[in-house]
N, C-alpha and C positions, 0 to 999 in steps of 0.2 A: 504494500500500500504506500502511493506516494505524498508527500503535501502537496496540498493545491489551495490556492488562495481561494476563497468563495467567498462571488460576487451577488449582488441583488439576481440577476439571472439565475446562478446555481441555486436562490433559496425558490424562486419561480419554481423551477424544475421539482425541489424539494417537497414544496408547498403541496404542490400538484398530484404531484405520485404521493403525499401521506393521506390528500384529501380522497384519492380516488380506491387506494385501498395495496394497488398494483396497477401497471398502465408500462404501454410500448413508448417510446419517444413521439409516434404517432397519435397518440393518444394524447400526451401532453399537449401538444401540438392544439387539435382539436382543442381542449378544454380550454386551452390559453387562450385561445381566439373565442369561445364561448365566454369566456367569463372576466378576465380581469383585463383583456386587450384595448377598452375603450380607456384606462387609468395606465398601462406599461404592456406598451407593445415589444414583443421580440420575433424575432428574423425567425423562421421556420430551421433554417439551417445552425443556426443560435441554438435552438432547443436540441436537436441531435449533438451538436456541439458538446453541450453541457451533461447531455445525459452520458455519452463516453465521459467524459473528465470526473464526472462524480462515481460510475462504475470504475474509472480506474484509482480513485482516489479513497476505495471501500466502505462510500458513503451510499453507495445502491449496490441492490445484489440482483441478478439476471437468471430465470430462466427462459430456455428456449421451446416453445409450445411447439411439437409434435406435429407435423403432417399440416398440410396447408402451406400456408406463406412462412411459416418456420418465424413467427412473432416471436420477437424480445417482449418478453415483459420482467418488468423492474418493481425491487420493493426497497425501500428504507431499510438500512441493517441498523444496528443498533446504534453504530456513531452518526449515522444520517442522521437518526430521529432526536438525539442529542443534537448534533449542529444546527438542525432546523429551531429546536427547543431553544436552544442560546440567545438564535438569534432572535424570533420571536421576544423573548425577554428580555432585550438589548433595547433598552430608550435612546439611544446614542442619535441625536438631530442628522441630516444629513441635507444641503439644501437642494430644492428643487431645479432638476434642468428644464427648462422651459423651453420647448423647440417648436414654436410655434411660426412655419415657414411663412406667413402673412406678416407676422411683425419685423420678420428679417429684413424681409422683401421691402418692408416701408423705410426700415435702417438703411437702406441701398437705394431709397429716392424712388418709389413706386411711388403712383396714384394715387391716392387717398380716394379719390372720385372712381377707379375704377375696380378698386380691392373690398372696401367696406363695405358693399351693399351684398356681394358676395359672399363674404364674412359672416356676416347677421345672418344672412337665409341660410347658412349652413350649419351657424350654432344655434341657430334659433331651432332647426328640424332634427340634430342632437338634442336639444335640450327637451323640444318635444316626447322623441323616444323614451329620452329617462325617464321623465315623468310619466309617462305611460308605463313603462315595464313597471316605473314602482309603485304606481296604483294597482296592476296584475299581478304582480309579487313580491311585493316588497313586503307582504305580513308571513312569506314562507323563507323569507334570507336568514342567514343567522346575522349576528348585532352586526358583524366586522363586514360583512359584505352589505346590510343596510348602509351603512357610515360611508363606505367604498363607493355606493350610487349617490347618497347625497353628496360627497365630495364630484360625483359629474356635474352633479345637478347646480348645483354653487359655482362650480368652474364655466359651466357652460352659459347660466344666468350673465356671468363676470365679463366673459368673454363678447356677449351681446351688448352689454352694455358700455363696454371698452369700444367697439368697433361706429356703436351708434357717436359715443364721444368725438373718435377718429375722424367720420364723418361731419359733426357738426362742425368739427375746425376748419372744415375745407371753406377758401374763403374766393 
């Protein structure tokens, strides 16, 4: 078993595979993009990535399912579920990267006139959805993925109204 440094990605992967029980890199994959990809998106090829690095790292353990597509599926060995546990319990701040390509784009002398009405309709129809999913489900999330959609819903509210600001300054 080698050291490996483990990043927000590998606790991703972590997370994933403790919540799902066992799961292929494929499977993470999927759930990533069903569940936490509107808050931390990762690169498809990121998550296989991470899922060798933590199997070689003997923080997952691998068997290979039998006949068929000869699936990997993965479980949390005992140091996994510790290192996930740490980190979960680690209040350590960390600040936000904020990559949001429409505000770049204005740092680099874009439009205002032709960026923000764009902007608006497209976090306005995110903000939308959130609030929709969490009127249909939001009394079956548990507390941390409740909190994980209000944080869209905040972010996305933020973002509308930052864009409608941008706009108003156009003079």
């Amino acid at each position: 078993m080698s050291e490996v440094r483990l990043t927000t990605p590998s606790f991703l992967v972590l997370g994933i595979i403790d919540k799902l029980g066992e799961a292929s890199p494929y499977d993470v994959k999927v759930e990533a993009a069903r569940t936490v990809a509107p808050f931390w998106s990762m690169p498809h090829a990121q998550v296989y990535a991470q899922c060798d690095r933590l199997l070689g790292a003997g923080l997952l353990s691998e068997v290979r399912q039998s006949g068929g597509r000869n699936r990997r599926l993965m479980k949390l060995t005992d140091e996994g579920t510790a290192a996930l546990r740490g980190w979960l319990a680690d209040p350590a701040f960390v600040p936000v990267e904020a990559r949001e390509r429409g505000i770049l784009k204005l740092w680099f002398g874009a439009s205002p006139r032709v960026h923000a009405p764009v902007q608006i309709e497209e976090h306005r129809r995110t903000l939308d959805e959130y609030e929709e999913l969490s009127g249909e489900v939001g009394e079956l999330l548990t507390r941390g993925q409740r909190e994980a959609l209000e944080f869209g819903i905040r972010y996305e509210r933020m973002m509308v109204d930052f864009w409608h600001w941008v706009e108003s300054r156009e003079s």
